[in-house]
N, C-alpha and C positions, 0 to 999 in steps of 0.2 A: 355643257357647263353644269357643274355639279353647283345646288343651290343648299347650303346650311340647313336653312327655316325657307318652308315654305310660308308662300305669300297669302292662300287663301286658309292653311291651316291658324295663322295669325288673324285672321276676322272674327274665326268661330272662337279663338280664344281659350281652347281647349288647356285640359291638362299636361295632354303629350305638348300643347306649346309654351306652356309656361316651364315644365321640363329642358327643352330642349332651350329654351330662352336663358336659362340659367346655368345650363350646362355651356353654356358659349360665354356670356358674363364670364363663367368663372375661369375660361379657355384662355380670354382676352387677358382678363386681368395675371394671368400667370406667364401670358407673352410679355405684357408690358413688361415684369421682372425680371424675364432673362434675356431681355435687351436693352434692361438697364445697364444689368452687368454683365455682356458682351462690350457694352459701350465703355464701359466703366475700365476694363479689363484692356480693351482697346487702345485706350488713353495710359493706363500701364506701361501698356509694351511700345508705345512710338514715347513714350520719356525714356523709359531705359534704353531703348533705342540710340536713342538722342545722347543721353549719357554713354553708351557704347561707343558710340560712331568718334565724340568728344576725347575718349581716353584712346581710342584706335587713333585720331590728329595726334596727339602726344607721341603717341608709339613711332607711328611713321616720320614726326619731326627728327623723333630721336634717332632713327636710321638717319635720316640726311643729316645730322650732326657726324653722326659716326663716320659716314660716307666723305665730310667733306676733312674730319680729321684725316683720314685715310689717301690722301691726294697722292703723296709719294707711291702708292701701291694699283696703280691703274685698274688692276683686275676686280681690286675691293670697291674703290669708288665706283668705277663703273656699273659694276653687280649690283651693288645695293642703292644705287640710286634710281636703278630700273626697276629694282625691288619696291624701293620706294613712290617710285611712279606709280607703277600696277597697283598696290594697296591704297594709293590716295583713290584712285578711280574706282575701286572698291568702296570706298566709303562713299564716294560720292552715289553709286548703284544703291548703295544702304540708304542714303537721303530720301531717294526717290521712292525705292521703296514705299519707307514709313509715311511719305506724303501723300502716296497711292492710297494705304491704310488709312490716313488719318480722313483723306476724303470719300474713302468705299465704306468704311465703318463707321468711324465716327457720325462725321457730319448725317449720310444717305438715313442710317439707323435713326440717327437721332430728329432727323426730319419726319422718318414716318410714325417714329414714337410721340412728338409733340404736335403734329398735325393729324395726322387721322385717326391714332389713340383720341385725341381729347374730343375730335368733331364724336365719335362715338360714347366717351361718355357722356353729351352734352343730351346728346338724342336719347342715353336711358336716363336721364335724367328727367325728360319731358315726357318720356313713355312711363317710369312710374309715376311722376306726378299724375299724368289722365289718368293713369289705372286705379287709382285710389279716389278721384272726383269719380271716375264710372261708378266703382264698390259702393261708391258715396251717395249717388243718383239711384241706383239698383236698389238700395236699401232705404230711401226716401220712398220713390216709387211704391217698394212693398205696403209700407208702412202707410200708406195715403188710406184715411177713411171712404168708406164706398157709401155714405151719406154727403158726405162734404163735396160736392161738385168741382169746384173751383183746385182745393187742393187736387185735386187728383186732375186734373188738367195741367197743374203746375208742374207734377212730380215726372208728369207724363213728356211735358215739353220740354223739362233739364234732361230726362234720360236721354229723350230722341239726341239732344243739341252735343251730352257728354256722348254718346256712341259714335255721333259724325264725327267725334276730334280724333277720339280715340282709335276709330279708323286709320284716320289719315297722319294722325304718329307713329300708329303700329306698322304702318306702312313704311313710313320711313326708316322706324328703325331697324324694321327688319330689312332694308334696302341698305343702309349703313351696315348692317353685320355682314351682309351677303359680299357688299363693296370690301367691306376690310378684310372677309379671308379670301377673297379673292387676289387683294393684291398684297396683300401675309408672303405669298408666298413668290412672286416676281421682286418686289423690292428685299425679300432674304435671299434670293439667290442671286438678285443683279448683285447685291452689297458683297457677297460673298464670293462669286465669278469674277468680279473685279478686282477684290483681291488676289485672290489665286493668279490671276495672268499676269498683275503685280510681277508675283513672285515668280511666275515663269522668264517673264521678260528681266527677271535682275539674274537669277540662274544663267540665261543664255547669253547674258551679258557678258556674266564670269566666266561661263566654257570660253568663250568668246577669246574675252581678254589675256585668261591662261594660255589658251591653245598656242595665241603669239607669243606667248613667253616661254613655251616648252623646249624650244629647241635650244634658246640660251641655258635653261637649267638645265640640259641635259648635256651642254657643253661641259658646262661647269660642273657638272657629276662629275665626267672623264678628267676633268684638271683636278678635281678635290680627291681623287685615288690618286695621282701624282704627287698632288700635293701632301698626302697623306707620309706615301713613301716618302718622298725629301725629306717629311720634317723627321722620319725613321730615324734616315742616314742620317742630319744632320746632330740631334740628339745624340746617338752613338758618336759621331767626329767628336761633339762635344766634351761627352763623359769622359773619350777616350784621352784627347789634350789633355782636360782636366788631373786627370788622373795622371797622363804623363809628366805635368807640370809638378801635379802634389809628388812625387815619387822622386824628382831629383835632387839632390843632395848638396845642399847649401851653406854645409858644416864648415867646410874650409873657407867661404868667403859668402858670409852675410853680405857684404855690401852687393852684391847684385840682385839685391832682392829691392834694395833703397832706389835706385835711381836705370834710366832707360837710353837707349841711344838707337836712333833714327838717322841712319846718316843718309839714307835716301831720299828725305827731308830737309836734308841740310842741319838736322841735330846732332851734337856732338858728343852729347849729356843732358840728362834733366832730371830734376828730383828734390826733395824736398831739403832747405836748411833754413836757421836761424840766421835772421839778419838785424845786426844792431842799426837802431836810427839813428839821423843825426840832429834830434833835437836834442835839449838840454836835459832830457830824462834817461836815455839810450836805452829805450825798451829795446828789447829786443822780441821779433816777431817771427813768426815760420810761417816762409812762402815757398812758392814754386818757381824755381832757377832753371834756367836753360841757355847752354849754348850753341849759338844759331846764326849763321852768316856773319860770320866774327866777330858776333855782338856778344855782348851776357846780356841776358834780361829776367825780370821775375812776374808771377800773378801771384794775388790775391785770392782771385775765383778764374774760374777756367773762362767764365764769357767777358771776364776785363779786356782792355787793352793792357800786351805788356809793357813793362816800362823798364824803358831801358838803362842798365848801370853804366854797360861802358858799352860807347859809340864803335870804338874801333881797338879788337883785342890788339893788335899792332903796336900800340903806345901806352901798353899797360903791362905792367908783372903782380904776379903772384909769392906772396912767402905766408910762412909760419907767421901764427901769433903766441908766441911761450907769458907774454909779458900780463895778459888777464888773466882777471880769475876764473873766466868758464873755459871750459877743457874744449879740445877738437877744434881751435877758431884759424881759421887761414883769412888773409884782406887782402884785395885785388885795388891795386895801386894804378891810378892816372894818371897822366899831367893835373886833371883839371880837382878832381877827386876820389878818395876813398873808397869802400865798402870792406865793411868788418861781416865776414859772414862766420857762424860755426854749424859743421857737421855730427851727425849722431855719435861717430865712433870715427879711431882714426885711420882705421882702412877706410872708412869714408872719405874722410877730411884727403887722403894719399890719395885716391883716386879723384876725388874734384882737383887739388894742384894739376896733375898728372892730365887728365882733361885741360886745364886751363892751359897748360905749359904747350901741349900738343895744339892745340886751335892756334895758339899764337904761332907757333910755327910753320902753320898750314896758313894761316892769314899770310903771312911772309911771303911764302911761296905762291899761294894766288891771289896777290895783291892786284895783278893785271884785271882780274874778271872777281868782282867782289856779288856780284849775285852767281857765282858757280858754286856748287854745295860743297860739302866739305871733302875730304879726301876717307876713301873707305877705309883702307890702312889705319890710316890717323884716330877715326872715330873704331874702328875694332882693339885700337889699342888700351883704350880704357877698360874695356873688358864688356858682355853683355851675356843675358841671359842664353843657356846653349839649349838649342833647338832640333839638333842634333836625333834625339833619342824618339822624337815622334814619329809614332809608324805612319807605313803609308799608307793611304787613301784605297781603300779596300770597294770596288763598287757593288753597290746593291743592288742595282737595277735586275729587274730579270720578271715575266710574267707574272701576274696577279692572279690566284688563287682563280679568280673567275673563270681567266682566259686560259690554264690548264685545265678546268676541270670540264668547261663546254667545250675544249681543244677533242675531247674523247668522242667516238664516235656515236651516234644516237643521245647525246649532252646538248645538244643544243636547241632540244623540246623539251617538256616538260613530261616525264618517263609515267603519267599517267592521262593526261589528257591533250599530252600534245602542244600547247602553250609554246611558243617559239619562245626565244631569250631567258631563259629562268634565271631565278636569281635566288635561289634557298636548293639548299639539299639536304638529304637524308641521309647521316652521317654512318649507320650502324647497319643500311642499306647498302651506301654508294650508289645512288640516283639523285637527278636534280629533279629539283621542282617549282612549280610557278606556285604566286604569292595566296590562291584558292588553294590547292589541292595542298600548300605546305601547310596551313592551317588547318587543314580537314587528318594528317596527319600529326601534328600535334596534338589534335583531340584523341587520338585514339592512344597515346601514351608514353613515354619513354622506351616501357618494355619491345613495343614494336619497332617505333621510330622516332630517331633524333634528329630534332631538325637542328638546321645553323644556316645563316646568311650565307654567300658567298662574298658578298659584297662587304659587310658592317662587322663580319668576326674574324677573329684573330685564326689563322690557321697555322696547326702546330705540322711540321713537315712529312710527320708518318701519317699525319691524317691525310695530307692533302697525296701522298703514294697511293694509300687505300681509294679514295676515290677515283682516282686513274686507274688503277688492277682491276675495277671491277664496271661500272655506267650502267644508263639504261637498260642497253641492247642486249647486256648479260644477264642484266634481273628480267628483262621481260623474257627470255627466253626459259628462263625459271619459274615466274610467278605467273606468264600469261601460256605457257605451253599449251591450255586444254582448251583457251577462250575461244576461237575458231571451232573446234570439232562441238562445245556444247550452246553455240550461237549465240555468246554475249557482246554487247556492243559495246563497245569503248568510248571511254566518253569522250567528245570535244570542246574545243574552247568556246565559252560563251554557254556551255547546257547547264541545268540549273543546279545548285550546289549540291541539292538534297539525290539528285540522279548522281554527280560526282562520289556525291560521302559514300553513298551504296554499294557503287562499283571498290572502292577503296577498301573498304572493311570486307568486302566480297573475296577481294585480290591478297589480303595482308591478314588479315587475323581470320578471317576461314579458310584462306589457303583453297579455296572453292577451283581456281584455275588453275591447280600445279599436279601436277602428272606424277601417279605414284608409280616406284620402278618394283620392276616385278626381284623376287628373290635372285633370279639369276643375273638379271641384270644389276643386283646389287653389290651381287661375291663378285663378276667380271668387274665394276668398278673400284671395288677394295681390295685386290689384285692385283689391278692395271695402277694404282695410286702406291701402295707399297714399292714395287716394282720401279717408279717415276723417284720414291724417294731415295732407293739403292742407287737410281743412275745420279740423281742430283749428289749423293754424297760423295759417290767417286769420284766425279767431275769437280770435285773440290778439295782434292786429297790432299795434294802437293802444293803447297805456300810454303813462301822465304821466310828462314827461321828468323828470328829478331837480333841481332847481336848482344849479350847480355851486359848490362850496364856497369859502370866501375861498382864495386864492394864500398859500401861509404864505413868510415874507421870512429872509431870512439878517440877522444881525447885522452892520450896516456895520461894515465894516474884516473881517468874518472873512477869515482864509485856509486853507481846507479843509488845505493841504499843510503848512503852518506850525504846526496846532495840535498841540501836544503832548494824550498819553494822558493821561485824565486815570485811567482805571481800566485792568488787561490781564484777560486769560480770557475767562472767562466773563460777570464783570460789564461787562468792556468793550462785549460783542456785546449784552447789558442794553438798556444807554444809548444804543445808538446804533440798536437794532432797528425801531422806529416813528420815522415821518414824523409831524406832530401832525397831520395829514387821516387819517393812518389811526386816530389815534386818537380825534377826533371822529366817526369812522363805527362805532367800538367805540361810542362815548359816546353818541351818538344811538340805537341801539337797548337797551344795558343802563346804562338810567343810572341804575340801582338796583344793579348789579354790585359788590359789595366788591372782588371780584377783581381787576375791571377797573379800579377808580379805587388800586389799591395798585399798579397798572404804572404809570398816569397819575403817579403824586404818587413812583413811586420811579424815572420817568425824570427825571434831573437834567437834557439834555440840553433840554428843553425849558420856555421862560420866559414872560413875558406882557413887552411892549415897552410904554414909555412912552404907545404911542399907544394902546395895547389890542392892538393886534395880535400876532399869535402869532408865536414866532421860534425858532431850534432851534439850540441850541451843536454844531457840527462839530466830530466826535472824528477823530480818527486808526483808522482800523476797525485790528484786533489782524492778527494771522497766522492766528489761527482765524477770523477773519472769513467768513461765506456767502460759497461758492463763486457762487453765481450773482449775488449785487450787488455791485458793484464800486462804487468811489472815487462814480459819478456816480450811482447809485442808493442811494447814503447819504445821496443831498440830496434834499431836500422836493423831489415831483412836481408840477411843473407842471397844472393841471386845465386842458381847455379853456373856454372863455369860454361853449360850451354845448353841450348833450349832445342827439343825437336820441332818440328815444323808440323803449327797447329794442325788441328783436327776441329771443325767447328760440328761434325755431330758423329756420337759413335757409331760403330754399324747396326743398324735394327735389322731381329732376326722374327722374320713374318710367320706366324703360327699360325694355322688353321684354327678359326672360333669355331666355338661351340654354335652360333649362330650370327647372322649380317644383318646387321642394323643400319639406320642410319646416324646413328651413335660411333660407330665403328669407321661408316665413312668418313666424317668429321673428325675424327682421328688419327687416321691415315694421310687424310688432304693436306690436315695442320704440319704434319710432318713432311709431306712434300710441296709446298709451301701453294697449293693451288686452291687461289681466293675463290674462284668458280664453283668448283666443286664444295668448297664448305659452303658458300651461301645457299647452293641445291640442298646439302647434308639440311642445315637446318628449315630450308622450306618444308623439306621431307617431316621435318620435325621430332631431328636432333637436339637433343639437351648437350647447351653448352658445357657447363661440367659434366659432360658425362664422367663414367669411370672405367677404365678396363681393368679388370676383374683379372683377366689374363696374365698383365701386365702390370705386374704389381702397384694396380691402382692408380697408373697414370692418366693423367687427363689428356685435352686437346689441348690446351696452353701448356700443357710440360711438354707433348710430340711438336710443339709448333718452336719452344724453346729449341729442341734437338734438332728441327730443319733448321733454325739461325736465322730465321728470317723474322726481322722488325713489323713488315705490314701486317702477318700473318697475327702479329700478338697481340696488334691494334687493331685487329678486326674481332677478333677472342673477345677482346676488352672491353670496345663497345657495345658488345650484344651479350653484355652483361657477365663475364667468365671469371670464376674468384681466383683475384691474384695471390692468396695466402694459399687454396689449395693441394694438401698434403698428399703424398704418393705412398706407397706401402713402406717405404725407408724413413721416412717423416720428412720429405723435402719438397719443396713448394716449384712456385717458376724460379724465385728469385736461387732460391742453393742451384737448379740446375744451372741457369744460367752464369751462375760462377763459377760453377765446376767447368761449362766450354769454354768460358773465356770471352761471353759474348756482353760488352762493354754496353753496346747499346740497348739491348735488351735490359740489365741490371737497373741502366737509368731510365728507361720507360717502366719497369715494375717501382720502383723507386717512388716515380711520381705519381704511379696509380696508387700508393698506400700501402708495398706490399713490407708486410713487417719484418724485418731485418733482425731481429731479436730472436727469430724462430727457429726453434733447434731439432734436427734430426735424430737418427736413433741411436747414434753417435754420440748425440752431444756437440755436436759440430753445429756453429749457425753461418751464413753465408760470409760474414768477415773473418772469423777462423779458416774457412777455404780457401779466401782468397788471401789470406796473409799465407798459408802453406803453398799455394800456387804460386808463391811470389808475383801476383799483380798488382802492380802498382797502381796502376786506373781505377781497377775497380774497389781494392784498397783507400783511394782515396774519392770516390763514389761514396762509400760507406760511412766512410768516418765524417767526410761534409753533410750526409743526411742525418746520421747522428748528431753531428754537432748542431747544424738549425734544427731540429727536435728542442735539443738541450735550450737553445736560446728561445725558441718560443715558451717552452715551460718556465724558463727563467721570467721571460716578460711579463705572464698574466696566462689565465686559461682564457682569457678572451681574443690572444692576441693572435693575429693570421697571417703577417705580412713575412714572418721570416729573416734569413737573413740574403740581401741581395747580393752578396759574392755568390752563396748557394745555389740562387736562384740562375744566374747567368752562367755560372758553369754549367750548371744541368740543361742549360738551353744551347751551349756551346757545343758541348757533347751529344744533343738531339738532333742538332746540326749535321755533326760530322758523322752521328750514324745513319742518317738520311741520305746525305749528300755524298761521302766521302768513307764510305765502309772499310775500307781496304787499309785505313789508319790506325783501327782499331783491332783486327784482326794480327794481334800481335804476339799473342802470347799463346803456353802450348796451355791443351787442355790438365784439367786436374785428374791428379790419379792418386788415389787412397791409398793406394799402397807405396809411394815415394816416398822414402824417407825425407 
């Protein structure tokens, strides 16, 4: 046992004890302060606590509010009432807690502070009072005359009497100091161990109580990506009615926009009119009529009873009222009474008669069974909204992003340490990753690695190609080639982050395990790649020519220069933006598109001619008009009489370089469209742009252009490849890609920003080619990103959102060049020298 103050150095009363006497005093007195406020601080945190715990009851009532509004929906009550369950018992863990604390801190502290704190200052209180009778005695003593007998007996009898006290308080208090730091430190660490295991026991509580809730919210993960999809499709169903409803043509007969018929229901009609009353003022009021099991009846509010006019249409007719003064009024006549009603207009007023005449008739006829509904016939005859023109139900179902991309083989661990299930990838990679190492790649940059969910991001369709063409098993084959021969160990699940992050910067931005290929081995592989892309272009030679579209004609007598605007701005560039070939090339692939047929039906500029044939009103193009179409490309393009059968890449003729790079193999790859081999080129540590020198300065995105292939240019593009990059002719991806014809290509540079404005050595920018190519696709590719440009600069420089027909076509067409390539491969390539 370690002793503070010794007990006999307190007799002799030394300096070093008066030292050490006061060095502890001062120890005590700075305990007692920081467990005042430990205590203090204590009391803090079990009120806010408390206050916590209070606003968290609020929280969870308000679930079980939610929950019980939610009754029609099983899946939601039930969930969140479980939900709500588990978080009450949480807070109840939380009570306990804080009560744990209030009685291991609080109270334990505050016991030993006002019990054996105060027993000790009591005791220095008694120790310096004798200490100062002793000084007091000692210096009497001195001071005693050595003539005086008696004093000096006196002096001599208080010393002896002040020494025995003083003894035996110095004793004590040094036995008090000894007590107190001895138990200093059993009552802070019980105070403070009891807390902690507190906190352990409400922790295991909550593993605890989760753990049995995990398998329900993991159900419910797998419903809420269903549920996600549905609300896709139903969204789209949505839009799409919507749009089919706004788009039909109501010109001839408003009235079926006023009133409904239900004859499956047993309604015959229903919709709004005026009905005069019959008290002595004859307001007249607008309600809601219907005919319904051979009744008329009207509401007030839809949750009224209705109320009936006439019992039984059977004994009642209908006529005109010519004889008031309010217009449109027909009165349905009883034996018993009246009703003066009027209609909005008089195809209205004709069609309620014609309804009412029809019921009565059908009442006739099914007077045997008066609860049978009405006759369908009879209720179509009034007429009803035609329903006719809505497309059909297109299904979206089809795997989730996830389950293709772990469908790959070596996908279904984590492509760095192994982590079964992933659930993030590395997009600019094509690897999956678990939710440590996808993090530990985020740190290291964009330049290297893009992450994205599998699960919580939107995946666009050539991304989701790209990580199919490529997984795991083909970057480790890449990136981990040399791990084995220089003895590095790979990490596993569970090893600690900082061994993870190492191995990861190890593997990815030092490239430490990738196996450099000798020179011979480089020329055999840029060779062997050239060679793959002569066999790929043959093997693509011969496609069915497109049949060439009617010639569309000008309006005899127009004069393009003569005709006055008929709209300015922005709606003017509207109307005048599609040729009607480009818009039968819209119509021929989405001819379910709401989008597409609300450009169709809101360009005025385009008519149907007496003969049938198509014809297009010439506007006067605004001052905002496209820079790149002039006066003579505002008029329908001539098609030729017939198109040879495309060519989607011309023949590349393989030179011997001056030297093999892996600059050269990523150039080669791109062109024959092998994802493998370009992600080796750059482990090698190929420069995306590179340039070939050779080749009049074409990059890997222009030879990846000339393979035709879509993943090859969204692999470019993620790993950073500039989409404006110009070739020795001044032409970028986007002019070559309009020179082949490759549609999907144009709308993926498109949406990567590639500028449209940019002119070759020509003078030619990619809508000039394509107006001379006669495509109409991508003619109208051009002119739509032109146009939302225009409308966003019109809106503000701050605005981002676009315009959403734009938007949905260009995802239309991402669609079909993902899914369905063979649609777009329609047209021949461009040749500079065609007239």
């Amino acid at each position: 046992m370690k002793i503070t103050v010794d007990f006999e150095e307190c007799l002799k009363d030394s300096p070093r004890f008066r030292a050490t006497i006061e060095e502890v005093e001062g120890d005590v007195c700075e305990l007692e302060s920081k467990l005042d406020k430990l205590v203090k601080l204590c009391i803090g945190m079990i009120d806010a606590g408390k206050a916590y715990n209070a606003a968290n009851k609020q929280f969870v009532n308000g679930i079980r509010e939610l929950a019980l509004q939610s009754t029609r929906d099983e899946v939601i009550e039930s969930s969140l009432t479980k939900f709500a369950e588990s978080l009450q018992e949480m807070i109840n863990y939380h009570t306990i807690l804080f009560d744990q604390a209030q009685r291991s801190i609080k109270t334990q502290l505050q016991t030993f502070v006002k019990d054996d704190l105060r027993k000790f200052k009591e005791a220095k209180k008694q120790f310096d009072k004798v200490s100062e009778e002793k000084d007091a005695a000692l210096i009497k003593n001195a001071q005693a005359p050595r003539n005086k007998q008696h004093e000096v007996e006196e002096a001599t009898n208080i010393l002896t009497a002040t020494r025995k006290c003083f003894r035996h308080i110095v004793l004590d208090y040094v036995l008090q100091i000894n007590v107190l730091q001895s138990k200093r430190r059993s009552e802070i660490l019980k105070s403070m161990l009891s807390f902690m295991y507190a906190h352990l026991t409400f922790f295991h509580q909550g593993y605890d109580l989760f753990s049995e809730l995990q398998p329900l919210m993991k159900q419910l993960g797998g419903q809420l990506d269903q549920l996600v999809v549905d609300a896709a499709k139903e969204k789209r169903d949505m839009e799409q009615k919507h749009s089919t409803i706004q788009q039909k043509d109501f010109s001839n007969d408003d009235t079926k926009l006023e009133y409904n018929v239900d004859a499956d229901n047993g309604i015959a009609m229903e919709g709004y009119l005026f009905k005069r009353a019959s008290n002595a003022f004859k307001t007249w009021n607008r309600r809601w009529f219907s005919i319904q099991n051979n009744q008329l009846v009207y509401q007030k509010k839809f949750k009224d009873n209705p109320t009936v006019v006439v019992e039984d249409l059977r004994l009642c007719t209908v006529k005109h009222c010519e004889d008031i003064e309010r217009r449109f009024c027909f009165e349905v006549v009883s034996p018993t009474k009246s009703c003066m009603m009027q209609a909005d207009s008089e195809k209205l007023r004709q069609a309620w008669i014609k309804a009412v005449q029809n019921s009565i008739a059908t009442a006739f006829r099914d007077k045997g069974d008066e609860g049978e509904k009405l006759d369908r016939k009879s209720s179509t005859s009034t007429g009803s909204l035609d329903s006719g023109g809505e497309p059909k139900e297109r299904s979206l179902k089809g795997e989730s992003a996830l389950q293709k991309v772990l469908a790959i083989p070596g996908n279904a661990c984590c492509c760095d340490c192994g982590q079964p299930d992933p659930r993030w990838a590395s997009i600019n990679l094509g690897i999956t990753l678990c939710i440590q190492c996808s993090g530990i790649h985020r740190s290291l940059g964009v330049h290297f690695s893009k992450v994205r969910s599998l699960t919580l991001d939107t995946w666009e369709p050539e991304l989701l190609k790209l990580m199919c063409e490529l997984g795991n098993r083909v970057i480790n084959q890449i990136y981990e080639a040399r791990r084995e021969e220089l003895g590095a160990r790979k990490p596993q699940p569970g090893d600690p982050r900082h061994e993870v992050e190492a191995y990861i910067k190890a593997k990815y931005v030092d490239r430490r395990f990738v196996r450099r290929p000798s020179d011979e081995e480089l020329r055999t592989k840029v060779v062997s790649l050239s060679k793959q892309e002569k066999r790929l272009s043959s093997s693509s030679e011969h496609l069915p020519p497109r049949p060439p579209p009617p010639t569309p004609k000008l309006r005899p007598g127009s004069n393009v220069s003569g005709q006055t605007a008929v709209a300015s701005g922005l709606e003017a560039r509207r109307d005048s933006l599609f040729c009607p070939d480009e818009l039968d090339s819209l119509f021929s692939y989405f001819d379910t598109s709401s989008k597409l047929r609300s450009i169709k039906s809101a360009d005025s500029g385009i008519q149907n001619s007496a003969d049938g044939s198509r014809e297009m009103l010439a506007t006067t193009p605004s001052n905002n008009s496209l820079a790149d179409a002039d006066a003579a490309e505002s008029l329908p393009m001539p098609m030729p009489a017939t198109l040879p059968p495309p060519s989607p890449c011309k023949e590349m003729v393989f030179y011997e370089p001056k030297e093999y790079s892996p600059g050269l193999q990523l150039y080669w790859a791109s062109c024959a469209r092998s994802l493998p081999d370009m992600a080796e080129a750059l482990a090698h540590g190929a420069e995306v742009n590179w340039v070939n020198t050779e080749d009049d300065k074409r990059t890997p995105l222009i030879m990846a252009v000339q393979g035709g292939s879509l993943v090859t240019c969204e692999f470019l593009l993620q790993n950073a490849a500039n989409v404006n990059q110009q070739d020795a002719q001044g032409r970028g991806p986007l002019h070559h890609a309009t020179m082949l014809g490759h549609t999907g290509q144009v709308c993926l540079f498109l949406k990567r920003g590639a500028n449209q404005n940019a002119a070759d050595i020509d003078e030619k920018t990619p809508l000039t080619i394509a107006v001379e190519a006669a495509n109409a696709d991508i003619v109208t590719l051009l002119r739509l990103a032109k146009m939302n440009e225009e409308m966003r600069e019109a809106e503000g420089p701050y605005s981002q959102s676009g315009d959403e027909t734009y938007q949905d076509i260009f995802q239309d067409f991402t669609l079909m060049a993902s899914n369905d390539p063979d649609k777009l491969n329609r047209y021949q390539q461009y040749d500079p020298q065609r007239p």
